[in-house]
N, C-alpha and C positions, 0 to 999 in steps of 0.2 A: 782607890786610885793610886795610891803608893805600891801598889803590888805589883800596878798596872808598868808605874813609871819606873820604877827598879828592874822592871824583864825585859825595855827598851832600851835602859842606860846602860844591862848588863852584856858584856861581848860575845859572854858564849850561850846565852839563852837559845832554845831553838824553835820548829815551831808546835813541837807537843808542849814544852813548859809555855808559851804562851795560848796553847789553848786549852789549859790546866789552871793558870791566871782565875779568880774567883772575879766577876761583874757585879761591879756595884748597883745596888738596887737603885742610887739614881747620881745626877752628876750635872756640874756647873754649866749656864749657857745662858749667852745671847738672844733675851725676847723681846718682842714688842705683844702687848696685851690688846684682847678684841673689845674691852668693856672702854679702851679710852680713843677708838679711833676717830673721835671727833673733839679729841683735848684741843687741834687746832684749827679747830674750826673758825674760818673769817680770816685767816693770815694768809698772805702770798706764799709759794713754797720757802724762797729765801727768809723769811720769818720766822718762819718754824725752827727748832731747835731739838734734833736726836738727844742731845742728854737731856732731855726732858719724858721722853718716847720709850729709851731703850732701858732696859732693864740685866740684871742678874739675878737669875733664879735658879733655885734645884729644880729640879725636874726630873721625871719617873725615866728609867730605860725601855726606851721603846723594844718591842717583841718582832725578832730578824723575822723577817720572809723568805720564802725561794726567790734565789738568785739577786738577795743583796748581803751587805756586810755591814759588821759593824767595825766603825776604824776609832781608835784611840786617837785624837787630833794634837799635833804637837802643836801647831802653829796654823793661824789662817791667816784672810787679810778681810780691808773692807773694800766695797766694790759699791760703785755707782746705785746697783740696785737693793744693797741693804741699806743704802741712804732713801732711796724711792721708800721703804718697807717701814725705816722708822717717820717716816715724814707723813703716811699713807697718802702719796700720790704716782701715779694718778689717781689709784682706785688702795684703799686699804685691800692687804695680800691675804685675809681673813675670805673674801670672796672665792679665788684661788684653790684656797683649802676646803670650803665646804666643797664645789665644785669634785674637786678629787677623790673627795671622800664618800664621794655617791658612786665612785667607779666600779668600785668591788669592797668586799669585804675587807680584801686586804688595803685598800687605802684608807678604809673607815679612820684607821687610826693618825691621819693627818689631820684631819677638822677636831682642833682643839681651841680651846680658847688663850692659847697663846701659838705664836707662833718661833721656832726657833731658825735664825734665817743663818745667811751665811755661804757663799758660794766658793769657796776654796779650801783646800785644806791640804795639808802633810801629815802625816801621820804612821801609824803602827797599825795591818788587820788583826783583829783580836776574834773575833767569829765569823763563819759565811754561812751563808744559809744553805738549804735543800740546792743540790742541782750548780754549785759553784763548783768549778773544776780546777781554772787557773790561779786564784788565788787561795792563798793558807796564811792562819796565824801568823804574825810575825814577820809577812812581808810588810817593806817599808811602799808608801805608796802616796801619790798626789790623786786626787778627783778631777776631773773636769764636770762640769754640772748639767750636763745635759742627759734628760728624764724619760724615756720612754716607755710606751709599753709594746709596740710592735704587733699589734693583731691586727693591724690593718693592713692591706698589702701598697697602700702610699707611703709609707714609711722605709721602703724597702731598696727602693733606689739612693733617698738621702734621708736617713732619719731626720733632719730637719722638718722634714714634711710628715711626720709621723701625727695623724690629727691629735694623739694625746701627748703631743711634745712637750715637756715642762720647763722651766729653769729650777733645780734642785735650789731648796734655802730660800728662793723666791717665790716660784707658784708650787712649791712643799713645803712641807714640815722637815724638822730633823736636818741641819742646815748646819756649817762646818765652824762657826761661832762659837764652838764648845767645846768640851772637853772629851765628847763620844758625839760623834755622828752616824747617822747611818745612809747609807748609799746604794744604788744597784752594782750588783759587780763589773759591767760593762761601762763606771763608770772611771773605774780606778786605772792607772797609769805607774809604770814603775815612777819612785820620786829620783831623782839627776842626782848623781850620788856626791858630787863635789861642791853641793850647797848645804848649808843649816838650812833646819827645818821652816825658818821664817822666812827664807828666801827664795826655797823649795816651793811653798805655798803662795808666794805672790804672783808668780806668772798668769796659773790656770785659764781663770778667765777673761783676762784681757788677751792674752796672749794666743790662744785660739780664737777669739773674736777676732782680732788683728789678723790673723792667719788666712782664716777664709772670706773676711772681707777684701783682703788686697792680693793673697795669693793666690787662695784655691781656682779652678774654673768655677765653683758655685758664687764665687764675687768678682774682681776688677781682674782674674788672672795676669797680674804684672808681668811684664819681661824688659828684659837688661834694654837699658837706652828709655825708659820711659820715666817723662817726668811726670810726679807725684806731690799734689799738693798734699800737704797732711795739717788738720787743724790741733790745735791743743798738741800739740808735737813733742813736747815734755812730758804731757801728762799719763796717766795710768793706761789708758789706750793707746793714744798716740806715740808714745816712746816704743811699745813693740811694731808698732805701724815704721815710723823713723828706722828700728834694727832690720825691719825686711828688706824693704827699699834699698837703704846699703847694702844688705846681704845679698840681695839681688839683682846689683846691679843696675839698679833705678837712680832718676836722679830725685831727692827727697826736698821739695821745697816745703820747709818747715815753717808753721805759722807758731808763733808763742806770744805771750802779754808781759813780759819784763826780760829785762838784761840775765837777770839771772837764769829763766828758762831758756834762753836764748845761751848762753855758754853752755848750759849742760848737753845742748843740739850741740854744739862745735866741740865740744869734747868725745861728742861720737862719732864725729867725721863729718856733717854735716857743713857747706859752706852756702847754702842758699836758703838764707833766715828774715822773715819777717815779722817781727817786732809792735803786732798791731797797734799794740798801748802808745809806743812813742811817736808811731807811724799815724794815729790818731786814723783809724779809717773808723766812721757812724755810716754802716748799710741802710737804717733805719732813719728818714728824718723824723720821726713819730710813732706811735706803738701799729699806727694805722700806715703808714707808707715810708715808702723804700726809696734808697738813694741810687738810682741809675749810675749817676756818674761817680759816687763814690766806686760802682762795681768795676767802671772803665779806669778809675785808679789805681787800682787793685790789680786787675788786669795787666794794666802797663809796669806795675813793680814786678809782676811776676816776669813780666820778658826783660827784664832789665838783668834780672838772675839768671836767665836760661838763654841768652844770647839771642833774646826774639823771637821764642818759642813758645808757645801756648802750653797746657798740661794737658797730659792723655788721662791721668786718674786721678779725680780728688777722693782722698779720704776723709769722709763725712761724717760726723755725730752731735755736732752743736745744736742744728737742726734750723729754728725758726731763725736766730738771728743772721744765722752766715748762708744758708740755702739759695736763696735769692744769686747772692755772690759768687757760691759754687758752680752754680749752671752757666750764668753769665762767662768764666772765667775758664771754660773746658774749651778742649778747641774740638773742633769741627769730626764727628764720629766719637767722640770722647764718651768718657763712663765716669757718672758719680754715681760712688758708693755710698750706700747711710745703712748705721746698725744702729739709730739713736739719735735723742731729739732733747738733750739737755735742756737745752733754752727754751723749747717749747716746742709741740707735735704738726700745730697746724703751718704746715711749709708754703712762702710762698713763693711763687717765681714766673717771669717773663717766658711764657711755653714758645714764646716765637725763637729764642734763642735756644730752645731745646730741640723741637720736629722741622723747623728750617736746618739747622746744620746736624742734624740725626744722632742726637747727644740720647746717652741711655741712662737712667735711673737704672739701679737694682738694688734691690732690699737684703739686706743682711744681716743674720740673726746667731749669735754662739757661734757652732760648729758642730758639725756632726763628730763622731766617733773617731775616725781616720783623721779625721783634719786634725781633731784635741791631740792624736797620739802625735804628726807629723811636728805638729809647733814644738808638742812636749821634747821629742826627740832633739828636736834642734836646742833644746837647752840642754838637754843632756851632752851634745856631743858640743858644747858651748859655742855653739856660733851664734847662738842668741842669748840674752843676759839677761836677770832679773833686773825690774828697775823700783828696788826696796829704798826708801826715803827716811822713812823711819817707822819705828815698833813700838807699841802701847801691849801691857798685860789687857787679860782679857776685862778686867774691872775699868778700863778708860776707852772702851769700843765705842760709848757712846760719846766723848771728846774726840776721836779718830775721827766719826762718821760728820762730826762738826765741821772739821778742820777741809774734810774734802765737800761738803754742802756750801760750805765757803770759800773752797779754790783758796786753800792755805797750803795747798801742797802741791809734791810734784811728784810724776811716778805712783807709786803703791805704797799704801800707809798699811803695816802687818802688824796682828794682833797674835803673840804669845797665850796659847791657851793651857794647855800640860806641860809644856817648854820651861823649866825653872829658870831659865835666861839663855840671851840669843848665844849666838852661834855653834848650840850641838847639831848635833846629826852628819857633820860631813864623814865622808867615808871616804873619798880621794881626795889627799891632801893635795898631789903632785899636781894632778889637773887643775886643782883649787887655785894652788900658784901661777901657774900661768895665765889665769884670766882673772885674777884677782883685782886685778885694775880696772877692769870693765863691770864686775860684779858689783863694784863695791861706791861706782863712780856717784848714784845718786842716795849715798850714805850720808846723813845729818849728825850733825854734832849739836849740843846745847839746846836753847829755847827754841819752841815752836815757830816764835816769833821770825828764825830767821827762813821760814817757810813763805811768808808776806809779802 
């Protein structure tokens, strides 16, 4: 691995000396084990606890295929669904891999009895396999994680609809949690050359999620003058959901649970904040039924913000607790988005308030290929901003995936994996200066605690 790190830290390396570089016969990563998928068994998910789950282990280097890569990973992060992975809910991601590994030959090698997860990454390509054309050694590059195999002709219009669609790191193997991952080539993306590598890697997958749920025509296709409810509006989702909206000219009514989420909205431009915690709004008066009139309070804070104006788009992922509320609170032909069901899957809601005023549901999943590069691009050309909170090495991934299982953070929590410490990798200072204010806006200092 030093040989590896020395031919990315060096400036004139090219790309024959890094695909001259000797591959370690194996290397550090991020697993959850198949023999203990029932360590919590009888606890709620909020029970459960990833540093208990998540492990560090060597592991063998997986053998490239046609038309994937293997990338040297500087830096990743943790993401919602590596918390689902070490928590095994809903379903342990071992089901996933056997699954895949009935596909072909060449997937055999995912159904192991670990699984190494991980959906983001920056990095260095160090080999490509058979039939790669656009990438070589030594290109610097981010992943988005979306998995296909494309011999279906559904897939063709939006890979999303590809029947073998995957989430890489999730329902695969070989996941960005590590020190070498491996990927298809179609997944990789130049990395925005005026970020370090842990900042580089945080966007990925939120930030194409965000993308095509409220930009693309595949989700809420936003446009200027629309207001936009956004839930968790701080958080690792909802903060790029918050950057579009502004960027596009949407009005962004941001929902958040403390003072302090709530200023990090206003220091992005945001002036229409609600504050649920203080705001005291319960959807729910019991696990079994729902608060009508809490949704008609809701309702009415929201036009107090918007001059009397109802929302064209809520952006949706809490799921079971605020659903109900979402519908309720769209106006009349309006669109809720949902790519996600935190709080829980089975959604419930007042359908009179939906097919009486011709409100649309649409389901929202990743991004296809186009959409991963458009988001990417928009970080590159900085109109969109990471929103990095804080960095753990890779030995406290499972204290990271805590920290977000318990909503101790805000933004993206990044995990250093080859990275000997943050902020290498920039390659445009100049640019870096200029948005360094915005890059840097949801950077922690000190204890965790002040995450709380």
């Amino acid at each position: 691995m030093k040989e590896i790190l020395d031919a990315i830290q060096s400036p004139d390396a090219t790309s024959a000396d890094f695909a001259e570089v000797p591959l370690p016969d194996s290397f550090r990563a991020i697993t959850v084990h198949k023999d203990e998928t029932d360590m919590f068994a009888g606890l709620g998910p909020r029970e459960k606890d990833p540093r208990e789950s998540i492990h560090l282990d060597e592991v063998p280097l997986p053998e490239i295929g046609p038309g994937e890569a293997l990338v040297a990973v500087m830096a990743s992060s943790v993401n919602y669904n590596s918390v689902w992975a070490s928590i095994f809910e809903p379903l342990p991601t071992f089901g996933f891999l056997e699954r895949y590994g009935k596909l072909s030959e060449l997937t055999k090698r995912h159904d192991l009895p670990y699984h190494i997860i991980g959906s983001d990454l920056a990095g260095v390509v160090l080999r490509t396999g058979v039939g790669v054309s656009v990438w070589k050694p030594g290109d610097e590059v981010v992943a988005h994680c979306l998995s296909v195999e494309l011999e279906s002709a559904d897939g063709h219009n939006d890979t999303m609809l590809d029947p073998e669609q995957r989430i890489w790191g999730f329902e695969t193997n070989f996941g960005g949690l590590a020190e070498i991952a491996l990927v298809k080539s179609n997944q990789l993306m130049p990395k925005p050359a005026h970020l370090s590598w842990e900042e580089a890697a945080a966007p990925g997958l939120v930030n194409s999620t965000a993308y095509r749920q409220l930009v693309s025509r595949n989700g809420a296709a936003m446009k200027q003058g629309d207001n936009v409810l956004i839930w968790g509006a701080s958080g690792g989702l909802g903060s790029y959901a918050t950057q579009f909206a502004l960027a596009g000219g949407a009005n962004p009514i941001c929902v958040v649970g403390s003072e302090q989420k709530a200023d990090i909205c206003r220091k992005m431009g945001v002036t229409a904040i609600i504050n649920r915690t203080a705001e005291d709004y319960k959807f729910w008066k019991d696990q079994h039924t729902q608060d009508p009139r809490e949704w008609k309070r809701f309702g009415n804070r929201i036009r107090e913000l918007t001059g009397g104006e109802d929302v064209d788009i809520v952006f949706e992922h809490p799921g079971r607790e605020t659903f109900g509320a979402s519908v309720y609170v769209t106006r009349k032909g309006g669109t809720i988005v949902t790519c996600a069901s935190t709080s829980g899957y089975l959604h419930e809601f007042d359908n009179r308030y939906l097919w009486m005023s011709l409100k649309r549901i649409i389901g929202s999943h990743f991004a296809n290929y186009r959409e991963a590069w458009e988001a990417n691009r928009l970080i590159a050309k900085g109109k969109i901003h990471p929103t990095l909170s804080k960095v753990y090495p890779l030995e406290k991934t499972g204290h990271a995936a805590y920290q977000i299982l318990t909503n101790q953070h805000r933004g993206k929590v990044g995990i250093l994996t080859l990275a000997p410490r943050e902020g290498m990798g920039v390659r445009d200072e100049e640019m870096r200066a200029t948005h360094i204010k915005a890059i840097s806006r949801y950077r922690l200092n000190g204890q965790d605690d002040e995450l709380s």
